[in-house]
N, C-alpha and C positions, 0 to 999 in steps of 0.2 A: 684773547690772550695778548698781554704786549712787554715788549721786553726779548730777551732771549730765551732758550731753552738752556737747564744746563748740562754740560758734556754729558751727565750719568744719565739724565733723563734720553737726549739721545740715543746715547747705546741701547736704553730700556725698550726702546720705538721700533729701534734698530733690529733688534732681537727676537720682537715679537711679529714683525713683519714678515721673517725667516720663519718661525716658528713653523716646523710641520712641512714644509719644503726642500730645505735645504740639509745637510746634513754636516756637523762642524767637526771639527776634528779636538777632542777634548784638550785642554787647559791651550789652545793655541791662542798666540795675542791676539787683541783688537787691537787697531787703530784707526785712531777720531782724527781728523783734521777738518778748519774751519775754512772756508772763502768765500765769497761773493753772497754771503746772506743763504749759506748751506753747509750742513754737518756734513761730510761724508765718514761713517762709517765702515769699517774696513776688516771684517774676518778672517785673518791671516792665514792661508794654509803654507805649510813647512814642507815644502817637496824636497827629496833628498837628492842630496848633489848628483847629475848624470842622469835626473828623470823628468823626462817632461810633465808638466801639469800646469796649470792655472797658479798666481801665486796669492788669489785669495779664494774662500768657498761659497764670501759673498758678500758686495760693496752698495752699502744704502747711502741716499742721500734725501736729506731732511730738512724741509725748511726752519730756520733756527729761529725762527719768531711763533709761526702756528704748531708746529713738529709736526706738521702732513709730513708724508713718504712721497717724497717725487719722483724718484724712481728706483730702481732693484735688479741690477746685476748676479746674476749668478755664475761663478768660474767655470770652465768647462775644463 
């Protein structure tokens, strides 16, 4: 593959990496940001003001050329 991946193709990679592990919190946002030649994808979670928590459920990062998973963050 050569070129980039694009943003939706990430999330897709992104999603299915999680898939069966992690557990999301429904309609919560993603967010994609790009640097150094990697997606990081970013599963939002919404902790409510005055609670501690992690403030994602879980943050991949993907090489934006092949869309390997480089690595997989999961919030605690």
């Amino acid at each position: 593959m050569t070129g980039t991946i694009p943003e939706s193709e990430a999330i897709r990679i992104a999603e299915e990496a999680i898939r069966g592990h992690v557990k999301r919190q429904a309609g919560a946002p993603i967010d994609v940001t790009r640097a150094d030649g990697r997606y990081t994808v970013t599963f939002v979670n919404t902790v409510p003001p005055g609670t501690l928590g992690a403030d994602y459920d879980a943050q991949v990062k993907i090489d934006e050329t092949t869309g390997d998973v480089v690595e997989v963050k999961v919030g605690a």
